[in-house]
N, C-alpha and C positions, 0 to 999 in steps of 0.2 A: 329580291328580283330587281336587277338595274336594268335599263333598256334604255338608248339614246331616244329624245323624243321627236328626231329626223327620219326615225328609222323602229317605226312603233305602233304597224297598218296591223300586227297581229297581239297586239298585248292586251287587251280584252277576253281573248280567245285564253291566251296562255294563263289568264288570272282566274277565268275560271277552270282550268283546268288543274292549277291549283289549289283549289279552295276545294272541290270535289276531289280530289287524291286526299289530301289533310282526310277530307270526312272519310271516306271509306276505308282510311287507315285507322281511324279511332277505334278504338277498342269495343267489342262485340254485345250488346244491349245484354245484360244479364236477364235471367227468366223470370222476374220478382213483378215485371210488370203485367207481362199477358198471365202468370198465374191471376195476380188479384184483379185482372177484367174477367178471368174466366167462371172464378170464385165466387166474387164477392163484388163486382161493378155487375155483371151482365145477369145474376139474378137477381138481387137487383131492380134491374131496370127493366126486368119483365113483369116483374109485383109493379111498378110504377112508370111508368115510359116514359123517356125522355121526350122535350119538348119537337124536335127535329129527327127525323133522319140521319141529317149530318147536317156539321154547325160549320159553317165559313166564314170568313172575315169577308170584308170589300175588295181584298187583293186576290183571293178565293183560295187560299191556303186552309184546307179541313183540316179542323180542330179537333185536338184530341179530347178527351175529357179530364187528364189532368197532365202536366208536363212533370220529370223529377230528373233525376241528373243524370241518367244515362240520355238524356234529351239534347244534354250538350258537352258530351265528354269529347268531341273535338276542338272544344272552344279552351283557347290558352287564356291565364287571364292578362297574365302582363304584355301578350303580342296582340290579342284580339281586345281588350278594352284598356286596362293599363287604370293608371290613375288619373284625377280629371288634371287637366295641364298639362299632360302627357300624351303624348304619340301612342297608339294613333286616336286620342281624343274622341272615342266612345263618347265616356260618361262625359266628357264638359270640355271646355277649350279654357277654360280657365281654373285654377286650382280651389279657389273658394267659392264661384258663380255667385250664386245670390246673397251668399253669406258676406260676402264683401260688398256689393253692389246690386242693387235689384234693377231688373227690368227696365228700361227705358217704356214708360205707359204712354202710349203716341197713339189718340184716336183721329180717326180717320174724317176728315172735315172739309167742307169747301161745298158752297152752296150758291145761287143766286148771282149776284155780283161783290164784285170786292169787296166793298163796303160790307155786307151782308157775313163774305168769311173772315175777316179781321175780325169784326166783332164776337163770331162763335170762336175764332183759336183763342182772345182774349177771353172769353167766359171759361175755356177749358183749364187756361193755363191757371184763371184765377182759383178754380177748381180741385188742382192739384195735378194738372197733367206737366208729364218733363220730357215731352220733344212734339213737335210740330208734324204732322201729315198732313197734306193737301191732295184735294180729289177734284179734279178737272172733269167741266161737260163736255159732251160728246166734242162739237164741234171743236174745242180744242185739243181734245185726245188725236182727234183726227188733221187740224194742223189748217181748220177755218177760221175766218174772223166773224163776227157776231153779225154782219150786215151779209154776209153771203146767203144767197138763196139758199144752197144746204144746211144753213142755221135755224132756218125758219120753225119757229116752236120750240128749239132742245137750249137754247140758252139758258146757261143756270139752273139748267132741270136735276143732272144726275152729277154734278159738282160746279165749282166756282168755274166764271167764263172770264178765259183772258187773251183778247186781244191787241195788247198792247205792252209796252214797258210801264206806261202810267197804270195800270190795272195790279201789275205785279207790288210794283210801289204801293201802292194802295194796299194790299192783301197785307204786307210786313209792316205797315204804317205804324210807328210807336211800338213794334217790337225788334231789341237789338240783334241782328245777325251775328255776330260775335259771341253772342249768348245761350242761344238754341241753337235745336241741329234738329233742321227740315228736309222732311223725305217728300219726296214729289211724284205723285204715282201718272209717269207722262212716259210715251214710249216712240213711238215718229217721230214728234217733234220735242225730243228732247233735249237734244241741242240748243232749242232757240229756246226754253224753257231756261236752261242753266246760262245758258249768254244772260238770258233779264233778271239774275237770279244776282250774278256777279255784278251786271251797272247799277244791280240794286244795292247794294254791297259795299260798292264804290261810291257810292252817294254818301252812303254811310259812313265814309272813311274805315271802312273794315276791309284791312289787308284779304287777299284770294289764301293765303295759307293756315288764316284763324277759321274760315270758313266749313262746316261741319255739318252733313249731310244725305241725301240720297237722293238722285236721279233714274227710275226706274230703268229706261232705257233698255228693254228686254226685249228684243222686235224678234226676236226668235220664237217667241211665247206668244207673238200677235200672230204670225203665220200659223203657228200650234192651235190657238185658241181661242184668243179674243178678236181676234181678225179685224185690230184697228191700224193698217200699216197705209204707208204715204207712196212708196216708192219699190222697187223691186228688192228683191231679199238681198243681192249686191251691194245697191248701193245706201241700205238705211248700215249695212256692215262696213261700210267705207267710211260711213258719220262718226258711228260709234268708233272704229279705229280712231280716228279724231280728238275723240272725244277722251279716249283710254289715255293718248300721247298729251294731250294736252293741261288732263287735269294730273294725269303721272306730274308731269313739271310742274305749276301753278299750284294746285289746290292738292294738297298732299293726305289733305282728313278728307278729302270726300269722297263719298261714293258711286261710280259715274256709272253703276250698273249694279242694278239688285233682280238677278237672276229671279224668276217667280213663278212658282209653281203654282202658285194661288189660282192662277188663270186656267191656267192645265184642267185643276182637280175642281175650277170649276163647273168648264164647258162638260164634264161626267166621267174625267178619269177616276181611277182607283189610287191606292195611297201607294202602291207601286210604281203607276205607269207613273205619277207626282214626282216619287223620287228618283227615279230614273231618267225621264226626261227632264227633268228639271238640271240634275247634273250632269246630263249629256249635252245641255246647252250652256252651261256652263265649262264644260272643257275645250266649247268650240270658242267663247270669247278667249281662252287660255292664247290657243289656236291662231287669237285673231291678233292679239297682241305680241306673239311670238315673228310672227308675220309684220309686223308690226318693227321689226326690228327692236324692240323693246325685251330686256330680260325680264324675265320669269319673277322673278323676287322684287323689281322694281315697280311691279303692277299690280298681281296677284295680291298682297294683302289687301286693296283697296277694292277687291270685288265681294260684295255679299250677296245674301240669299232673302230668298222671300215665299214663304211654305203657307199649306191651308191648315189648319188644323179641323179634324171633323169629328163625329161622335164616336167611331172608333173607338176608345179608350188607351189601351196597351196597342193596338196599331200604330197610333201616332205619337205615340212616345217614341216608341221601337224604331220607327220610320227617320227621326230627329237623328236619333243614337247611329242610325246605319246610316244617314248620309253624311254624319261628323266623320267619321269611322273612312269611307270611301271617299271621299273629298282628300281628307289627308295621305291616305294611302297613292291615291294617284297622282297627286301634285308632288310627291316625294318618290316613286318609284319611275314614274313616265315620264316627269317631267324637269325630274333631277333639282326641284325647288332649295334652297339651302336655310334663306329666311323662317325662322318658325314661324312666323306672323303669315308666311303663303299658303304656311298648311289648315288655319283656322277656319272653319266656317263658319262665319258670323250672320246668325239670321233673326229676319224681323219675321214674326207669324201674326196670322191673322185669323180669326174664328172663322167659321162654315156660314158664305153665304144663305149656300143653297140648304144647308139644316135650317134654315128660316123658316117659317110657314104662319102662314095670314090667316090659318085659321087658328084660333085663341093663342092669338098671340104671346100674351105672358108668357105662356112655357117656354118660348124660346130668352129668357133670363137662365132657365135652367140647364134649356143647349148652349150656353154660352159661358156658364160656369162649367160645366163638364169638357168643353173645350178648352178655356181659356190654363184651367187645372190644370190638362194633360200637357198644353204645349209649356210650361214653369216646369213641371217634373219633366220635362224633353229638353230644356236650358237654352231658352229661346232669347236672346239679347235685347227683342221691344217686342211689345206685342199689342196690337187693337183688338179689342173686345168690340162684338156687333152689337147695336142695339135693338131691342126686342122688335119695335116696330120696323126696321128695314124691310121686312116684306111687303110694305105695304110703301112705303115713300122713303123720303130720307129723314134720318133721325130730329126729332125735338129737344130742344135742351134737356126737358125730364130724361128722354129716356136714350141721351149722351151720357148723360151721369148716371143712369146706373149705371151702364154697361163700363162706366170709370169707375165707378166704386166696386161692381166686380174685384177688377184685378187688385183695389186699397184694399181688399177685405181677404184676398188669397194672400198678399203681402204682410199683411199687418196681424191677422187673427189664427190662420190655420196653422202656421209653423212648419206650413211644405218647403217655403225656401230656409230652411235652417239648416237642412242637409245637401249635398249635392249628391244627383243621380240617388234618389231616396228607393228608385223599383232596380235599380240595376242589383245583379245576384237572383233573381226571378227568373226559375227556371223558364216559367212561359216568356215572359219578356225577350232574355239572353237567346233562345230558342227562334223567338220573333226578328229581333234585329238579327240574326244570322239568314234566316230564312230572304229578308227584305233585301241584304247583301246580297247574295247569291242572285236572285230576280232581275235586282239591277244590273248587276254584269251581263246576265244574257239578255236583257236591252240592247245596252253598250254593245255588244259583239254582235247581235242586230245592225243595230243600227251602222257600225263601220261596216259592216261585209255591204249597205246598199250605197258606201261614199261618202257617212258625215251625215251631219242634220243636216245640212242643205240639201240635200239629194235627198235625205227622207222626210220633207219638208215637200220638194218639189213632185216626189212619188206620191206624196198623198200617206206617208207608212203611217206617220203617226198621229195624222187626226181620224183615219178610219179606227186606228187602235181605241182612240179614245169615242170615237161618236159608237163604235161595237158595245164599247162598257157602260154608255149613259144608254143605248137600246137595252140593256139587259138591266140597269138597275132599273129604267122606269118599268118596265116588265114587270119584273119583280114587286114594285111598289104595287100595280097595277089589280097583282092577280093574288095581293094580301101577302103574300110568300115573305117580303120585308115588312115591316110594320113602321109608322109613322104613328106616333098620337094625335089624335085632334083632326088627321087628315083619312086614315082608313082604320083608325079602332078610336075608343073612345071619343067617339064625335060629340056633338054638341050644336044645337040649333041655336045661331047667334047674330044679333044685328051687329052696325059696323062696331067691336067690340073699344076702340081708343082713337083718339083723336090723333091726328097725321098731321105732318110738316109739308104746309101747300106755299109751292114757289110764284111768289108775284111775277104777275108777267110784265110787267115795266121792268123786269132783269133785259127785257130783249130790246125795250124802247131807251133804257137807260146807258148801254152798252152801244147801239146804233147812236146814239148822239152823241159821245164819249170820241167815238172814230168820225164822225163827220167833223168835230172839233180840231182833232188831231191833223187831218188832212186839212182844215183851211188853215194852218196855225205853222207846220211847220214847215222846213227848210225841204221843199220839193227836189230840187238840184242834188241833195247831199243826201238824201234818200236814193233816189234813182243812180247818182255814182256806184253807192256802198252796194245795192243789187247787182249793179254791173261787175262789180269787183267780186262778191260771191258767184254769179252765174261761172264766171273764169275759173275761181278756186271750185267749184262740182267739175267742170268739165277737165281740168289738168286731174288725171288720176296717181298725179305723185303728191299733191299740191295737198293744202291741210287746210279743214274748213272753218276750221273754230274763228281764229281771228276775223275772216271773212263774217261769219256769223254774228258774232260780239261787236264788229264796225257796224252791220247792218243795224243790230238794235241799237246802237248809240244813235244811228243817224235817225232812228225815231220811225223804221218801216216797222209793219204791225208781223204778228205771226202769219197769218193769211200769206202775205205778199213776199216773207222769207221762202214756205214752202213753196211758192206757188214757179217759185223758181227754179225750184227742186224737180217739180215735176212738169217743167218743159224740159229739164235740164235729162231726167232720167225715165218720164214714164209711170204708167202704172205698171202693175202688177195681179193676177188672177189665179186663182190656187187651182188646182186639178180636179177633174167629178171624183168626190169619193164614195157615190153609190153605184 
């Protein structure tokens, strides 16, 4: 199937309309199976009775009790999975995956004040971790400076606080940027994040194209989910176009958007609506750069992904497999991609917040091996392990390093990465990733018939989708129907059972005198120029804002006062009732 991507308002539609013909062409279930349920499963299982009724995933696909090959006699192998390095890249996007190179282990870090996360990415790195995350507090996610009345109390609380370029310097202090490759989980003000990313760079004398990275930048996923956005869904899509043209030229390794469904399937979707929305926001930055006057092949390989992994087991494998699988299929059918490199899915996972729980905590080391497993046999390219105490605060060094020895101990002991795609051939699995395909195109074809994710963004289609499925798993949780350990079975009467990682509040006193320094110190004139010169580049809607942005931070204005221009310049934004 070729289809121009100017003229391709129905190809959603027509893909599942192929994939359903395929199936109902396939050859006719032989009678081997309902004999032996009739035989010899369902008596059975009236001497002994199954646990359920009926057994469901989290995408609520009923499960059979066992799957065998007439399960998936539509499935071809060489068109629908193929070899790993091959089209359409099922089992792997690289021919040897782990067997050649393992995982980039990047846990997720940034606490307190700079000074505070310098020192934990140095304990990690000493560690044995090989690539850099950084987790930003609120008021910086949000795009304030540490002295704003909105700061009051969350400085430093739920990641490192930075408002300034001297702050950012401080964070990379004595680690070479030419060396690691740092992902930055920042989404509004991403931009001015990567602007102080690169004068930090330049200080370093480290060329913009040695530079190697990730900038999450996924503001499509704050409207979805995390609801931390600055500006209206327009114009944070006019940054990012910015930001896609900019680092396309300059920074060639980096990553100026990591699509992430983590957010998604945290606010209570299912491992469906994850994958689905997840790559329906990603074909809209395709979308944005094509618009963008930018070809296809010269952009697209620099985009990656960013998935939850949760206790599911063969779900989130399966889930991996079906968006490598449709990723490639649509960048090459839709979008007419020719680089193999635009057809890859390259994604960072990350364990299940929300499988956390504060009550006996320990056990959550064994939700996070169970996790951390699935997404390695799912060929995840970096991956953070949660630490057991996250339900309660942010991690302690102790228990950063399990949750790092975790992954040394999947890599080094079990001998999962020795194979690639080790469940693929699994008729339940191959059955699963067919299934998850098929769900996500009639998203997809959803979603285009209401106009695009912005239109179902601004209808409200897809956080009611997702706020319906977190009402009905707490439900479920609720009334015992899902089971939890430690939360609704096997309980346990316990004092506070581990010691927690408590944020000094001199992060907020330390951080306010840092910018009142800042302000009596520097060149006031050449601050307020470089603002004046960005307000211009937001208001020309031809006009490109990166340079504007990156002169700002050179002239030494803080985060606060970049956005704050932003949003004279363009406004807020207010999402629709979705009760």
């Amino acid at each position: 199937m070729k289809m121009n991507s100017k003229n391709t308002s129905n190809y959603y539609a027509l893909k599942l309309k192929e994939i359903r013909r395929k199936k109902s062409e396939s050859p006719r279930p032989s009678k081997s199976y309902e004999a032996w349920k009739k035989q010899v499963y369902s008596k059975f299982a009236s001497m002994s009775p199954e646990r359920k009724k009926e057994f469901r995933n989290t995408s609520g696909f009923v499960l059979k009790p066992v799957y065998t090959p007439e399960d998936i006699q539509d499935i071809q192998y060489e068109k629908d999975l193929g070899f790993p390095g091959s089209y359409p890249f099922t089992r792997g996007i690289y021919p040897t995956m782990h067997r050649g190179r393992l995982w980039t282990m990047r846990m997720f870090s940034g606490y307190g004040t700079p000074e505070d996360t310098n020192a934990r990415l140095k304990y990690l790195l000493k560690h044995g971790e090989t690539g850099l995350s950084i987790a930003f507090d609120m008021p910086t996610l949000y795009g304030y400076d540490a002295d704003d009345a909105r700061a009051m109390g969350e400085v430093g609380k739920c990641g490192v606080n930075v408002s300034t370029l001297d702050d950012m310097k401080t964070i990379f202090s004595d680690i070479p940027l030419r060396d690691i490759s740092t992902s930055m989980t920042i989404n509004a003000p991403a931009a001015v994040l990567m602007a102080m990313y690169v004068v930090v760079a330049e200080g370093q004398g480290v060329p913009l194209r040695y530079l190697r990275g990730t900038t999450q930048t996924d503001i499509l996923k704050e409207y979805i989910a995390q609801k931390e956005w600055a500006f209206p869904p327009e114009a944070h899509m006019r940054i990012i176009r910015d930001m896609m043209s900019f680092s396309t030229r300059e920074m060639p390794l980096w990553n100026y958007i990591s699509i992430s469904g983590y957010h998604i399937r945290e606010a209570g979707a299912n491992a469906l609506q994850e994958l689905a929305f997840t790559l329906a926001d990603g074909f809209a930055y395709v979308d944005l750069g094509i618009s963008a006057g930018l070809p296809v092949d010269s952009f697209a390989p620099r985009l990656s992904f960013f998935f939850d992994c949760g206790m599911n087991f063969f779900e989130e494998i399966a889930k991996f497999r079906a968006a490598r699988k449709i990723w490639a299929t649509v960048m090459k059918e839709k979008y007419h991609a020719k680089d193999p490199r635009s057809l890859l899915m390259r994604f960072h996972t990350q364990t299940s917040g929300v499988s956390l729980t504060w009550q006996q905590p320990l056990n959550n080391i064994i939700r996070t091996t169970i996790e951390a497993l699935a997404a390695v046999i799912g060929g995840t390219q970096s991956l953070h392990t949660n630490s057991y105490d996250e339900a309660w605060a942010l991690p302690t060094e102790k228990a950063a390093r399990v949750a790092l020895r975790t992954q040394q101990i999947i890599a080094e002991e079990t001998g999962v990465p020795d194979v690639v795609d080790p469940l693929g051939g699994s008729y339940y699995l191959e059955w699963l990733t067919r299934e998850l395909e098929i769900g996500a195109y009639e998203y997809f074809d959803k979603i285009e018939r209401l106009g695009g994710v912005l239109d179902a963004i601004k209808t409200g289609f897809l956080q009611r989708e997702i706020a319906n499925t977190a009402y009905e798993s707490q439900k479920e949780l609720e009334t015992g129907e899902r089971k939890v350990v430690g939360v609704n079975s096997y309980v346990v009467k316990e004092k506070r059972p581990i010691n927690i990682l408590r944020i000094d509040e001199k992060a907020q006193r330390v951080q306010v005198e840092k910018l009142k320094r800042l302000k009596r110190t520097r060149d006031e004139q050449k601050v307020r120029r470089a603002l004046e010169e960005l307000r211009n580049a937001f208001l020309d809607p031809n006009g490109d804002t990166m340079p504007a942005i990156i002169e700002s931070v050179r002239a030494r204005a803080t985060l606060g006062e970049i956005m704050n221009v932003g949003r004279e310049v363009y406004g807020n934004w207010a999402e629709p009732p979705l009760l």
